[in-house]
C-alpha positions, 0 to 999 in steps of 0.5 A: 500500500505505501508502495502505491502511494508513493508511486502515486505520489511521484506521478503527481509530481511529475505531471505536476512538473510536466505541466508547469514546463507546458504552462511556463512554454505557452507563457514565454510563446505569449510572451513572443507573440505580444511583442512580435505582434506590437514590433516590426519585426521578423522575429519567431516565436522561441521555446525555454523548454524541449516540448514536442507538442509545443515545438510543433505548435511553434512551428506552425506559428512561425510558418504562419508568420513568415508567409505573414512577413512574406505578404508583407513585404509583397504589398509593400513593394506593389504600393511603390509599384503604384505610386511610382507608376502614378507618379511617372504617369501624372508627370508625364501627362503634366508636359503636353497638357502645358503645351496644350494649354499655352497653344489654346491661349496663343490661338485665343488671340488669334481666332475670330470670334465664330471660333472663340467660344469652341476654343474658350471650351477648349481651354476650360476643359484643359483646365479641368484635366489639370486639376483633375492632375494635380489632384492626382499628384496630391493623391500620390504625395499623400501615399508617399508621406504616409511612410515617411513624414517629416516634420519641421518648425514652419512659420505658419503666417509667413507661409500663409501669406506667401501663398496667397500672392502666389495667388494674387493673379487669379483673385485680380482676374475675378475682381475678389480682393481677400480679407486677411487676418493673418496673427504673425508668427504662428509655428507649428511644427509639420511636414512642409511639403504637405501642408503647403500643399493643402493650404495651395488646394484650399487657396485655390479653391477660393480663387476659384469658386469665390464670387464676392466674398473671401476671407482667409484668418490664422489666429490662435484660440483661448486654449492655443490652438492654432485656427486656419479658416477660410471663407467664401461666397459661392453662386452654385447651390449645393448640399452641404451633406454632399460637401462633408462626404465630398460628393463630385455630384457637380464639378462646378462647385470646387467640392470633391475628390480636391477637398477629400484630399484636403482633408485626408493631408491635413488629418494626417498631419494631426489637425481637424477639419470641417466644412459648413455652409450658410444658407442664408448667405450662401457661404461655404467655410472650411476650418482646420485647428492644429493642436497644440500651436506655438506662439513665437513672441517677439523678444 
């Protein structure tokens, strides 16, 4: 009897130890997964202990992760594929569409007037494809930048400003002179590839569709965020639940994919975005805020 007892007794400590190695195993495989999982890494999974069963689930993890890794890398590599493709593509395009668009204007001041209204739609349709391009190379900025953003102390007024009489030719043009209150020396630190691009796009939108009314404002708030508002009128009626899904239901309105991309580069760069719209007088305003925005004071 105290035989069987004590073979019993050594039985339960060997299951007993059995299943601590097993627990201690699944622990540090855990463990393993945890950080690969939260790490770019190519890391396997490891065992502290010699366990057939849980050698063989280890493996079967770490083929798992390598066909993981392995698609990875392959989806990786197809997206640069895309962008450079989109890139060459938008730039190739970009030539003859400018030397299409300079013999449309030299033309214009050629041809008679039964002539000049087929070559005015000439020259508007030209212009659209090149928004449509330069949409297209906002896109492809954007991809890229998702990757690697890099961020720099900007001087958010000087910029600001600088666009805007970039500008200057294409607000003379519809006789709108902007209203301004611009607060100096507003730094923010941020990608400035990117975000002189989307102040271009939300510039340029103004220019365009502006009818009378044009106001662009850069202040800081009571809780110093850094505000950017632009405001305009516009003669087109529009929705302003297709504007906040950036609906191209009506190209002529300045809204769409443009101000979808916008939104997607300035969000990426941490800032909130939102659209509004009064009805009464017809406005269309854009609002972005950075959070937190630093005030250079003069020494």
């Amino acid at each position: 009897m105290l035989i069987i007892l004590v073979i019993m007794t050594l039985l339960c400590l060997l299951l007993i130890y059995l299943l601590i190695r097993q627990t201690l195993g699944i622990q540090h495989m855990t463990h393993s997964l945890t950080y690969i999982n939260h790490h770019h890494t190519n890391a396997n999974v490891t065992l502290p202990v010699n366990s057939r069963a849980l050698a063989n689930l280890a493996n079967e993890i770490n083929v798992n992760l390598d066909q993981t890794n392995l698609l990875t890398r392959q989806q990786v590599l197809n997206e640069q594929e895309i962008r450079a493709v989109m890139t060459n593509l938008s730039h190739d395009i970009k030539t003859p569409l400018a030397v299409a668009s300079g013999y449309t204007q030299l033309l214009q001041q050629e041809v008679t007037s039964l002539d000049a209204n087929k070559l005015a739609k000439v020259a508007t349709s030209l212009a659209t494809v090149s928004d449509y391009l330069k949409t297209l190379m906002d896109f492809s900025l954007l991809n890229e930048k998702r990757i690697s953003l890099k961020p720099e102390r900007l001087n958010i007024s000087d910029l600001l400003q600088t666009n805007i009489l970039s500008f200057y030719d294409m607000f003379t043009q519809r006789q709108l002179e902007p209203k301004l209150t611009i607060q100096p020396d507003l730094i923010l630190l941020t990608d400035k590839p990117l975000f002189n691009r989307a102040l271009q796009n939300l510039i340029s939108n103004m220019a365009k569709y502006a009818n009378s009314v044009a106001s662009i404002s850069a202040q800081t708030d009571e809780n110093g965020h850094l505000v950017l508002t632009f405001v305009n009128d516009t003669s087109d009626s529009f929705n302003i639940e297709d504007i906040k899904r950036f609906n191209t239901k009506n190209p002529k309105t300045g809204t769409g994919l443009g101000l979808s991309i916008t939104k997607s580069i300035l969000e990426q760069l941490g800032g909130t975005f939102t659209v509004a719209h009064d009805h009464t007088k017809n406005r269309f305003s854009v609002t972005v805020v950075f959070n937190p925005a630093i005030t250079v004071l003069d020494d």
